[in-house]
C-alpha positions as CSV (number, residue, x, y, z in Angstrom):
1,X,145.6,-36.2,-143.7
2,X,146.7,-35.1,-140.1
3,X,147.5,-38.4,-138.3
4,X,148.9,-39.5,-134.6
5,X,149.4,-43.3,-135.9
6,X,152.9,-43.9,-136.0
7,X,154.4,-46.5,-138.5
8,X,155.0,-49.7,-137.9
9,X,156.8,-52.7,-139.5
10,X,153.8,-54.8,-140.5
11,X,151.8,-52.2,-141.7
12,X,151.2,-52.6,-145.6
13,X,152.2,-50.3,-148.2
14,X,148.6,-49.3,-148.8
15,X,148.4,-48.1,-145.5
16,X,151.5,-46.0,-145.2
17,X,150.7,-44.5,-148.7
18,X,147.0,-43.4,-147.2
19,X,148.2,-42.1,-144.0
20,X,151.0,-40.3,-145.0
21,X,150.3,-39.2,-148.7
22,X,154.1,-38.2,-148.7
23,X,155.1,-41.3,-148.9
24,X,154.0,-41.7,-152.5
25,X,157.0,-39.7,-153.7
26,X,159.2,-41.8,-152.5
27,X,157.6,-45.1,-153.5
28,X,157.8,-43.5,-157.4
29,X,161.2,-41.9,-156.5
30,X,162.6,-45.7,-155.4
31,X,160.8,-47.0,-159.3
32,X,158.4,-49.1,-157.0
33,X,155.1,-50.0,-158.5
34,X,152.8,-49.9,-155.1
35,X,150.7,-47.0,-155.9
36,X,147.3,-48.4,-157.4
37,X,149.0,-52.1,-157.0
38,X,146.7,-54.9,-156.1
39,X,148.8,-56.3,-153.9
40,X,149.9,-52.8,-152.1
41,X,147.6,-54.1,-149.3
42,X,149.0,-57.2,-148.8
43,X,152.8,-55.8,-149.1
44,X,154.6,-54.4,-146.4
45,X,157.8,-52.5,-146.3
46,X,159.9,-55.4,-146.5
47,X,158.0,-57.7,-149.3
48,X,158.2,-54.2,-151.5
49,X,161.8,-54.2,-150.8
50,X,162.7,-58.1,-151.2
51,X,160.1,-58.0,-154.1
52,X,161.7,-54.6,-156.1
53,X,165.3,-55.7,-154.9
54,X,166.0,-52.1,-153.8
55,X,168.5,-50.6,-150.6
56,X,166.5,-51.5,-148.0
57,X,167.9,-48.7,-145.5
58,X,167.4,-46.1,-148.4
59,X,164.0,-47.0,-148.6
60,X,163.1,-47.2,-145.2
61,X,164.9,-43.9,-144.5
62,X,163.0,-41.7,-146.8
63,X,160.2,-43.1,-145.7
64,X,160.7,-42.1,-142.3
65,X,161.5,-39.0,-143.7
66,X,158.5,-38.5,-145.3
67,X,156.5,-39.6,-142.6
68,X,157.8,-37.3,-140.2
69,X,157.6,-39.7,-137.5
70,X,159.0,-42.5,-135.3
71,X,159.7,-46.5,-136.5
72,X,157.6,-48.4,-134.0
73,X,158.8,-52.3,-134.5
C-alpha cells in the first residue's frame, strides 16, 4: 500500500502494520504478538517493547528498515 505518511512515535502498532505491511515480518521476526492483537491499536512502539521486554533499538531499527522511511518524533 503505496504511502507518503511517515512514522511517527505515537502511532500504534496497528497502524504501522496497515501502512507499511512490511512491518509484519518484523513484528513475528521480534516473537511479538501484535498482529490480530486487540490491543495492537492501543500499543505503540514503545508499550510493544516495554510490554514484550525486547531491544528496543533492534526493534525500532528494523522497523525503520522495513518502512523504508524517516522517524518523525
Amino acid at each position: 500500500m503505496p504511502t507518503n505518511r511517515q512514522y511517527r512515535d505515537d502511532m500504534s502498532m496497528d497502524e504501522i502494520m496497515r501502512l507499511w505491511p512490511a512491518t509484519i515480518r518484523v513484528v513475528l521476526d521480534h516473537r511479538l504478538l501484535c498482529v490480530g492483537c486487540p490491543i495492537a491499536p492501543f500499543h505503540t512502539v514503545e508499550d510493544a517493547i516495554r510490554a514484550h521486554k525486547i531491544d528496543g533499538d533492534d526493534f525500532r531499527n528494523a522497523l525503520m528498515k522495513a518502512i523504508g522511511g524517516s522517524r518523525q518524533g
